[in-house]
C-alpha positions as CSV (number, residue, x, y, z in Angstrom):
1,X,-78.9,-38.8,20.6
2,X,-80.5,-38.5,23.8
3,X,-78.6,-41.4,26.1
4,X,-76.3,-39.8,28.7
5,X,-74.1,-42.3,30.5
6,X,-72.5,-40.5,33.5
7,X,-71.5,-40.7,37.2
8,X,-75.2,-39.5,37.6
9,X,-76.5,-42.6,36.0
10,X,-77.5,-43.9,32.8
11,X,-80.6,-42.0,31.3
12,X,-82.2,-41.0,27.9
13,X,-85.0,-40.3,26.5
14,X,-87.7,-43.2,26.0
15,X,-88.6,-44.3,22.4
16,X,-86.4,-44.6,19.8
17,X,-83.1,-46.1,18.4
18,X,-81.0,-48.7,20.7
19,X,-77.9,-47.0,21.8
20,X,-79.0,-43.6,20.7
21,X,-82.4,-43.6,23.4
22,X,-83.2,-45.2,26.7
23,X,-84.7,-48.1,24.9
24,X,-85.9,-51.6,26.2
25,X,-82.9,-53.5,24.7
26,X,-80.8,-50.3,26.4
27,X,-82.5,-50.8,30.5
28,X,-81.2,-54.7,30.0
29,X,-78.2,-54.1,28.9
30,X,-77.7,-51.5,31.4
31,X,-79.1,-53.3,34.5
32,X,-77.0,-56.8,33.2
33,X,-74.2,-54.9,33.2
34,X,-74.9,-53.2,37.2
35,X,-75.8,-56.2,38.2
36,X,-72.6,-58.6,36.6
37,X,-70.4,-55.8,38.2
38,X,-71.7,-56.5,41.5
39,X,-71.7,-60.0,41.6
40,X,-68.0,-59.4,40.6
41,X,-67.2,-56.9,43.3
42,X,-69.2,-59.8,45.5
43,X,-67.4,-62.6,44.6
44,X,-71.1,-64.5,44.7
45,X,-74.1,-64.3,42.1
46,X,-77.1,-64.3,45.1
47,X,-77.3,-61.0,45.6
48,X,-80.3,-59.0,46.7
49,X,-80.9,-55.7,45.3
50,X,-83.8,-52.8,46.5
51,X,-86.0,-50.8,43.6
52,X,-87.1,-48.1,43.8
53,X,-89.0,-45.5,41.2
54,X,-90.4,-41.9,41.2
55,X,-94.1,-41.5,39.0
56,X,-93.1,-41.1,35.4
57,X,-95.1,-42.6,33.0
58,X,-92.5,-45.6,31.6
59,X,-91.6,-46.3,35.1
60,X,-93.2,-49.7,35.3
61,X,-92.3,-50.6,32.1
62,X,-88.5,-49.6,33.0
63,X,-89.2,-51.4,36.3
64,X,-90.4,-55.2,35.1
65,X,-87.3,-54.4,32.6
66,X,-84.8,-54.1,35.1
67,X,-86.2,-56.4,37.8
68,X,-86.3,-59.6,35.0
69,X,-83.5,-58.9,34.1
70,X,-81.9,-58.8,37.5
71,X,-83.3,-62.3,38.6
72,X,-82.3,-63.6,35.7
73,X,-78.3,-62.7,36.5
74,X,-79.6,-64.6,39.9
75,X,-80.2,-61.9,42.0
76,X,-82.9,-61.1,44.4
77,X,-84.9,-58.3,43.9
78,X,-86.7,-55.9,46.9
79,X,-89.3,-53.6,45.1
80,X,-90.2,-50.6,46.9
81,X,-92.7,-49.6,44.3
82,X,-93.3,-45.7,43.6
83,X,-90.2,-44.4,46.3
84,X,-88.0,-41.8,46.6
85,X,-84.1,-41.6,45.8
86,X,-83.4,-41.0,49.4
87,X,-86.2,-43.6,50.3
88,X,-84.3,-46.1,48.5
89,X,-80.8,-44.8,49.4
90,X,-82.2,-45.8,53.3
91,X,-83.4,-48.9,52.8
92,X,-80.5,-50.8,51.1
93,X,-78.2,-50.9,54.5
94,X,-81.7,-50.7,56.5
95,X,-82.1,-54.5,54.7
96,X,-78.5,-55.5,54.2
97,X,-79.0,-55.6,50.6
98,X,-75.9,-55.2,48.3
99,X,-77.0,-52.4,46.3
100,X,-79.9,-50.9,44.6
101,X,-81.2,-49.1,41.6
102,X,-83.4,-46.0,41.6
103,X,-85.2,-45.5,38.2
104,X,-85.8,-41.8,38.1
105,X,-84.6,-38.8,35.9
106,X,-85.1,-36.8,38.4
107,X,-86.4,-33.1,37.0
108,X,-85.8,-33.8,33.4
109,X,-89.4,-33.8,31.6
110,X,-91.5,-36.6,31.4
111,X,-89.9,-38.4,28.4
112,X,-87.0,-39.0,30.2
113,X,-86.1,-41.7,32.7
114,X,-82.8,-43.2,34.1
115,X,-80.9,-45.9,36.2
116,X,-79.3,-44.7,39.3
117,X,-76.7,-47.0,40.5
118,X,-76.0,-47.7,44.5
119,X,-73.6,-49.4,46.5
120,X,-74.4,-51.5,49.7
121,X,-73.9,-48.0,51.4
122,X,-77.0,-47.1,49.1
123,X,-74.7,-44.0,47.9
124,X,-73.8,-43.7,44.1
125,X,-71.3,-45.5,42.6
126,X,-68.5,-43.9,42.0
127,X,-66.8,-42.6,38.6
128,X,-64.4,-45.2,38.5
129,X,-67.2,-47.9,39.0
130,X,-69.3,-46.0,36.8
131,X,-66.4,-46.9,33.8
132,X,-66.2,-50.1,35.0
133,X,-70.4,-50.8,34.4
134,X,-70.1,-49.1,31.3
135,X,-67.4,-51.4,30.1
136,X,-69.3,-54.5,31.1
137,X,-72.5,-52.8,29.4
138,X,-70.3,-51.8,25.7
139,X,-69.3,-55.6,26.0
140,X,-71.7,-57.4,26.8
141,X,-70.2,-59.8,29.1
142,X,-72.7,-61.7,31.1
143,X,-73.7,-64.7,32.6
144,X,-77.1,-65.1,33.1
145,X,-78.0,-67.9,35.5
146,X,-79.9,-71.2,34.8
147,X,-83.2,-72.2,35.7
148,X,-83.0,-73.4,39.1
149,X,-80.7,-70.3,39.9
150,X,-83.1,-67.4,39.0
151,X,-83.5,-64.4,42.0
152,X,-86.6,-64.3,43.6
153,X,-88.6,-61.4,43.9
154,X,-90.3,-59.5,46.8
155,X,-92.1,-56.4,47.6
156,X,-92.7,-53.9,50.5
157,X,-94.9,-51.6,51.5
158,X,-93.7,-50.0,54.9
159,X,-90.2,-48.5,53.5
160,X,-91.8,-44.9,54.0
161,X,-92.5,-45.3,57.2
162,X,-89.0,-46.7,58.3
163,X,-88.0,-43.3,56.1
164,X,-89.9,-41.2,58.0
165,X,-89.0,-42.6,61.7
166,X,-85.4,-42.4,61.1
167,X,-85.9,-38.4,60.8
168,X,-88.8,-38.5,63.4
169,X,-85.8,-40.5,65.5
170,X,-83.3,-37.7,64.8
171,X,-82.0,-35.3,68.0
172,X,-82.2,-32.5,65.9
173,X,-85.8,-32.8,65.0
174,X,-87.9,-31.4,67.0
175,X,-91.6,-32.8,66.3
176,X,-93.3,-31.4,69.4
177,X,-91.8,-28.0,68.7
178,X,-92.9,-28.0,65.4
179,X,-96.3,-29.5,66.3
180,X,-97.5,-26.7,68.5
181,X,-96.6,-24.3,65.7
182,X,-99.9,-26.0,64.2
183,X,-98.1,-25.1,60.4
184,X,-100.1,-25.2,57.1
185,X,-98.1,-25.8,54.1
186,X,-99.2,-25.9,50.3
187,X,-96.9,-28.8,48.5
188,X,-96.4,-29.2,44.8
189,X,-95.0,-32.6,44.1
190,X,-95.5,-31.6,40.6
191,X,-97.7,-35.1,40.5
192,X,-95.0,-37.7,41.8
193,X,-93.9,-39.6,44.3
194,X,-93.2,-36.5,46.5
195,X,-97.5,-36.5,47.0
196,X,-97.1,-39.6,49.1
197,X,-94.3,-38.9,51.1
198,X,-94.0,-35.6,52.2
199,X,-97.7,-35.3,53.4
200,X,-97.1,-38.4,55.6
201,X,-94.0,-37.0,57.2
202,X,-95.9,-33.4,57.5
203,X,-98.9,-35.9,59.4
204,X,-96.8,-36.9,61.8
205,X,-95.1,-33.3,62.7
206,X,-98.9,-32.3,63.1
207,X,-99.0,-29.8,59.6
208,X,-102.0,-29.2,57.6
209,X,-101.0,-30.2,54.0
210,X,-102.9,-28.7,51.4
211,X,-102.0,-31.0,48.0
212,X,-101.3,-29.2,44.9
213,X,-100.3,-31.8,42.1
214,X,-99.7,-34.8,44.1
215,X,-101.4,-37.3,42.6
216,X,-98.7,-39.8,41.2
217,X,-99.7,-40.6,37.9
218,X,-96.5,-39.0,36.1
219,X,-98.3,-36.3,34.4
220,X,-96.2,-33.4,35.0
221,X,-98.2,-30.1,35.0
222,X,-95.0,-28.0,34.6
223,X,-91.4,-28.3,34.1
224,X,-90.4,-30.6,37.1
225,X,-87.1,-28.2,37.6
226,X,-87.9,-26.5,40.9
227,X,-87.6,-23.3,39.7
228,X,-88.9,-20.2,40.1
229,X,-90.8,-19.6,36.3
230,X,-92.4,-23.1,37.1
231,X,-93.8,-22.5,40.2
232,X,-96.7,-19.5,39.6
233,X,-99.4,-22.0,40.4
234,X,-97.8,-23.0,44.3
235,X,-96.6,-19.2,44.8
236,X,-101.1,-18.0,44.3
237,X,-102.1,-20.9,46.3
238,X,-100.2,-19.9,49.1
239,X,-101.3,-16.4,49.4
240,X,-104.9,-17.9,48.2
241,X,-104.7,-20.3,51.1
242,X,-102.8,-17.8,53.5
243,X,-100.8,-21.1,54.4
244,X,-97.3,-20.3,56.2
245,X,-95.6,-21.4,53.0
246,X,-95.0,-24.0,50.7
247,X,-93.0,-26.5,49.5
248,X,-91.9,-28.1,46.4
249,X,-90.2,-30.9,45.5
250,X,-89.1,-32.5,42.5
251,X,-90.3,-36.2,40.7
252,X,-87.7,-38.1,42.9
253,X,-87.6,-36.0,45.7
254,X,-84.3,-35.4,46.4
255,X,-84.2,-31.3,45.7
256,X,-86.5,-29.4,48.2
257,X,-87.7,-25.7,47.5
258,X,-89.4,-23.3,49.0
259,X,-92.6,-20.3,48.9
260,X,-92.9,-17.8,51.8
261,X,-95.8,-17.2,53.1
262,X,-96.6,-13.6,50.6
263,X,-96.0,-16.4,47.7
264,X,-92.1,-15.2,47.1
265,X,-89.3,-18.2,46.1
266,X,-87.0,-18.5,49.3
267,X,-84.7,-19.7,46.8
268,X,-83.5,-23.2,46.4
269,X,-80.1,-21.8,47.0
270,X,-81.3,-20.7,50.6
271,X,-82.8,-23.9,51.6
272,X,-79.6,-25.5,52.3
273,X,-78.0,-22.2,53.7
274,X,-81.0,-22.2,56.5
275,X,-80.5,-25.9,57.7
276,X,-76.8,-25.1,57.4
277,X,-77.7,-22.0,60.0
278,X,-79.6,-24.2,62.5
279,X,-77.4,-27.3,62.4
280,X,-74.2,-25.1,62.5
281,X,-75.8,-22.9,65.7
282,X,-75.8,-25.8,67.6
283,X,-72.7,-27.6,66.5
284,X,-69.1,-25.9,65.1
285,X,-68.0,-27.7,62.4
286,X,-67.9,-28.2,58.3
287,X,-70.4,-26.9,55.6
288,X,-69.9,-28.5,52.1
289,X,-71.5,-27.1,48.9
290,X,-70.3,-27.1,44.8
291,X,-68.6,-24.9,42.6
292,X,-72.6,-23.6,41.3
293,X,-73.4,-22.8,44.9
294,X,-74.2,-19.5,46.6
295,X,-71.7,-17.9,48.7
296,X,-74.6,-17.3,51.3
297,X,-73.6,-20.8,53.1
298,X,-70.0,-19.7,53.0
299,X,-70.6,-16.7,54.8
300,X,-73.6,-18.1,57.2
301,X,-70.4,-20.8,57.9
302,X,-68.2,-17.9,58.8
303,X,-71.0,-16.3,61.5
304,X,-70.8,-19.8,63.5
305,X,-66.9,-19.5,63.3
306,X,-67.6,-22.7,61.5
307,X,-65.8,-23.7,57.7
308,X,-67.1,-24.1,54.4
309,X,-65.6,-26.2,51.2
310,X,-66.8,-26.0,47.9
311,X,-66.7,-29.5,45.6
312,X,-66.8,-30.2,42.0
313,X,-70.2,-30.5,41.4
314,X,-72.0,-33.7,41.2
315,X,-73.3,-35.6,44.4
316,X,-70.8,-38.1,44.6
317,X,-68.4,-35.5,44.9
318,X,-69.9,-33.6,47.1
319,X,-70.6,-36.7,49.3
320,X,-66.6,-37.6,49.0
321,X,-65.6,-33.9,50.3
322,X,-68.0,-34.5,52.8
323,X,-66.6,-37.7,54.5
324,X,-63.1,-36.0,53.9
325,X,-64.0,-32.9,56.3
326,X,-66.4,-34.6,58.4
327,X,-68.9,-31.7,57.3
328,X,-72.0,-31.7,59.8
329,X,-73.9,-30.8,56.6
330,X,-74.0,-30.5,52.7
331,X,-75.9,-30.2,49.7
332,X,-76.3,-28.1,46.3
333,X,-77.5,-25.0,45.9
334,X,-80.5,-27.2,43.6
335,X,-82.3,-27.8,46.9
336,X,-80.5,-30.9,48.1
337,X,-79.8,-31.4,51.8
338,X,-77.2,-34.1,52.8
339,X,-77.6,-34.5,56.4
340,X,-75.3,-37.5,57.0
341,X,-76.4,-38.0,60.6
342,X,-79.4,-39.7,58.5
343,X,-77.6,-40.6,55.1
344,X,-75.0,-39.5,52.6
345,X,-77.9,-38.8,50.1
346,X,-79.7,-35.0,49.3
347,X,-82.9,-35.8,50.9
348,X,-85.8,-33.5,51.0
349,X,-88.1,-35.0,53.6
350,X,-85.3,-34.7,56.5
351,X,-84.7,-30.8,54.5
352,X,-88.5,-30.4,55.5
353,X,-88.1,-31.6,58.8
354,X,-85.0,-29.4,59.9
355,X,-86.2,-26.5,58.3
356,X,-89.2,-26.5,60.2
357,X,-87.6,-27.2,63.8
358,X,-85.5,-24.4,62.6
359,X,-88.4,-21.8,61.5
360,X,-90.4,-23.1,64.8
361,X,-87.2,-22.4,67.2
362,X,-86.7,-19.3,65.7
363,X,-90.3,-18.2,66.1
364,X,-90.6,-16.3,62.5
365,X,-92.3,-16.3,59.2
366,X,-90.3,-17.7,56.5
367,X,-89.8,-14.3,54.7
368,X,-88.6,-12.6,58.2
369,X,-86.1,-16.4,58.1
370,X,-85.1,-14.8,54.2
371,X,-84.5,-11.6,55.0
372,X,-81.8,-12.7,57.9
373,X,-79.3,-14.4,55.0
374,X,-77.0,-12.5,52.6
375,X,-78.6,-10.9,50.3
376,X,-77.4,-12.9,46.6
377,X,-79.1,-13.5,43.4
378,X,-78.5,-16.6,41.6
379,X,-78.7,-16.8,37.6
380,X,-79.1,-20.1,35.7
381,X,-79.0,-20.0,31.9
382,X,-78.2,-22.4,29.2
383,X,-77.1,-23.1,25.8
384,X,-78.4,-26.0,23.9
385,X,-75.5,-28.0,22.7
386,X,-75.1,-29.8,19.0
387,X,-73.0,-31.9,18.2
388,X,-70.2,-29.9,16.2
389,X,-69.8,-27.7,19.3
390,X,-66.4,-28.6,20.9
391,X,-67.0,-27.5,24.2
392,X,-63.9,-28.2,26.1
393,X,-62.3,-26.0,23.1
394,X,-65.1,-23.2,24.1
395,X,-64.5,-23.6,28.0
396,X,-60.6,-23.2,27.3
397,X,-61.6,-19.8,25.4
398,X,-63.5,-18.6,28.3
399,X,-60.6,-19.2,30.4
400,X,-58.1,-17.5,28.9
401,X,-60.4,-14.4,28.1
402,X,-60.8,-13.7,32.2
403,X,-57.4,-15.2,33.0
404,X,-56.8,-11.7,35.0
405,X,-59.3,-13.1,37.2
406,X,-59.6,-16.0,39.9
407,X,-60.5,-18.5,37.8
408,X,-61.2,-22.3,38.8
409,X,-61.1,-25.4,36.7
410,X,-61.7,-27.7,39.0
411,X,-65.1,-28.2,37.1
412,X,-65.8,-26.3,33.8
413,X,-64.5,-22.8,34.4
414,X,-65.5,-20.7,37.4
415,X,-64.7,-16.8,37.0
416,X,-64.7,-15.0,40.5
417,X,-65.3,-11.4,40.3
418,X,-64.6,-9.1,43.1
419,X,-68.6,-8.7,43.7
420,X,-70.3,-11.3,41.5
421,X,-69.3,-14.9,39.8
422,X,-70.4,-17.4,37.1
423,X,-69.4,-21.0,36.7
424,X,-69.7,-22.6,33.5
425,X,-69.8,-26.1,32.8
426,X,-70.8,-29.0,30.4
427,X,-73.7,-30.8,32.2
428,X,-73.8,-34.5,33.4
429,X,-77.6,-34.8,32.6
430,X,-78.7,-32.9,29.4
431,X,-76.6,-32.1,26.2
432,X,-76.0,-28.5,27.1
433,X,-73.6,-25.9,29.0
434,X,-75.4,-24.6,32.4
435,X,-74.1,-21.3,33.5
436,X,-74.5,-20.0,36.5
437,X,-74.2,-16.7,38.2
438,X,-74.6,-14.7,41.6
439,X,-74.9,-11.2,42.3
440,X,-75.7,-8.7,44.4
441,X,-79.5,-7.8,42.6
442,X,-81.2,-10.3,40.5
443,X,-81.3,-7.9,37.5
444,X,-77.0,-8.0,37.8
445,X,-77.0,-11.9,37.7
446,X,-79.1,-12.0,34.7
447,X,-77.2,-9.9,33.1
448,X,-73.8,-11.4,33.3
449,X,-75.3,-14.6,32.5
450,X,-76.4,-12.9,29.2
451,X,-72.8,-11.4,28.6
452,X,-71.5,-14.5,29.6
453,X,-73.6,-16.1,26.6
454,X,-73.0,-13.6,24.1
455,X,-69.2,-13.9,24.2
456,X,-69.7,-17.9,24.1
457,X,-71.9,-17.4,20.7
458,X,-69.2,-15.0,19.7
459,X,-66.5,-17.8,19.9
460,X,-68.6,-20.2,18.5
């Protein structure tokens, strides 16, 4: 069974059984159910709704799914065409539209695709209106409109440009600084929509782009995860190119990594800890990361007598502790940047554009930017899940065996050691347990995540 329903979205695999797969009968039921729970929130049936999708290969089959089935509830339908989550997370308030849909699974593999939900905000739906869709969805209760009734349908073509301005627009962007730095930057958009966005935003801040899998056919050439075993083919061409680094992004582009210029990972981890360093320089105030995150932005935080707040993880609640502390900045250590001068939405074109006003200001290579940050390790492993695994019951285990320890359950179960951590926890997206870890060398992360694995396999 590979549909996931979750304050993420809805998203599976395509192909298949209904109810057991992302399958046709699935998207309608699905987008019926997004859209009747709108028109209820609403109080009116003509609403107007903004679409959006990454590359993948069942994306415009997904697309005419949803968008039929949306006029025919009698609502209005903006396509954007091959976007970007934060592309279409601007443009819903940008046209006053009541909501929109982003049909992406973000870095799952090519088989997969999903419906993200937004508000008029264009930020996710919550959990509790997540339950609410799915209800409407596992019923079936809607009213589809009559002939005369249907929603029209529109394109446009200029939503990355209005994207693109608003950062150009922001004070803390600095185009001309980052101009005269004349930068040349290798991207892998691992052959989404990421191929047309970021080299028109690295146009106008006067970098030479050189394309590495940006052709948006949906193809990908690796794993679309941003991570470090994925990314040999951008970490040669740097050093081939002798560019002054690169940068990847993933199919929706909404997690922003990052090659020095001697082809080493920053570290996904880092990227929000160095637009955390420049935005917090300037201005005091809140940094917001999850649970999974690496203590680096806490303790950058701390040298700009600034705070720091960890959320469950999950955007939305990362977005929610945000607007509770006011934070001048947020993210997750996957790569996402939530600047929310711009939008409450991780957004890797304005992470592109603030790291490089930062790197520019600070006049040094990326690696020299790298080697100023705490020096932490981060671990990501996983255990495939099936389904006789009780995991809470396995989670609960864990707990008690390290209950001499500071232990969080906020989300999962997060072990804090004196010198090193791991947080495990049931993921919203695939059927598996992600554990994380940080330490002090890369060689001690590993290695508790491996512990950490043995001594679940032992309980199971």
């Amino acid at each position: 069974m590979s549909l996931i329903k979750s304050i993420s979205g809805i998203r599976g695999t395509i192909g298949g059984k209904v109810n057991d797969n992302l399958t046709p009968l699935d998207v309608v039921k699905f987008a019926s159910a997004f859209g009747t729970w709108l028109q209820n929130q609403k109080n009116k049936k003509d609403l107007t709704l903004i679409i959006g999708r990454d590359a993948r290969i069942s994306g415009s089959m997904v697309n005419s799914l949803v968008t039929a089935t949306l006029q025919g509830l009698g609502i209005h339908v903006v396509d954007l065409g091959l976007s970007t989550t934060p592309t279409v997370e601007i443009m819903v308030p940008e046209l006053n539209a009541d909501g929109g849909i982003i049909l992406t699974a973000s870095h799952n593999p090519k088989q997969w695709n999903a419906l993200k939900l937004l508000n008029e905000k264009g930020e996710f739906i919550n959990g509790e209106n997540g339950a609410e869709v799915l209800a409407l969805a596992e019923n079936e209760d809607f009213d589809y409109a009559e002939v005369d009734d249907l929603g029209k349908y529109e394109t446009r073509d200029d939503a990355f440009d209005i994207h693109i301005q608003k950062i150009l627009d922001l004070p803390m962007v600095d185009a001309e600084a980052i101009k005269a730095k004349k930068y040349k930057i290798v991207l892998d958009a691992v052959n989404s929509t990421g191929g047309i966005a970021i080299p028109l935003l690295l146009e106008k801040l006067g970098c030479e782009t050189i394309k590495l899998y940006c052709e948006p056919n949906g193809q990908f050439p690796h794993n679309p995860e941003p991570l470090k075993e994925h990314l040999g083919d951008i970490c040669e061409l740097v050093i081939k190119e002798k560019a002054d680094f690169g940068v990847v992004v993933d199919p929706d582009v909404d997690r922003l990594a990052l090659v020095d210029e001697n082809g080493e990972m920053f570290g996904e981890e880092y990227t929000l800890v160095a637009v955390a360093d420049y935005l917090l320089k300037n201005k005091n105030g809140v940094a917001i990361s999850n649970l999974s995150s690496s203590r680096a932005l806490r303790d950058v935080a701390k040298t700009h007598n600034s705070e720091y707040f960890a959320s469950a993880v999950g955007e939305v609640n990362v977005v929610n502790l945000m607007k509770e502390k006011n934070a001048v900045i947020g993210g997750e250590g996957n790569g996402g940047i939530i600047y929310p001068d711009l939008h409450y939405g991780r957004d890797s074109l304005v992470g592109v554009a603030l790291f490089l006003t930062h790197l520019a200001k600070e006049n040094k290579t990326v690696s020299e930017l790298r080697a100023g940050y705490p020096g932490y390790f981060m671990g990501k492993k996983k255990i495939e899940l099936t389904p006789e695994i009780n995991v809470d019951d396995l989670l609960t285990k864990m707990e008690k065996e390290y209950q001499n320890e500071e232990v969080s359950t906020v989300d999962g179960v997060k072990i804090d050691f004196e010198n090193n951590w791991v947080h495990l926890r049931k993921s919203n997206t695939e059927p598996i347990i992600r554990i994380y870890t940080e330490a002090k060398s890369q060689e001690e992360a590993d290695k508790l995540g491996d512990d950490m694995i043995a001594k679940i396999k032992s309980f199971i």
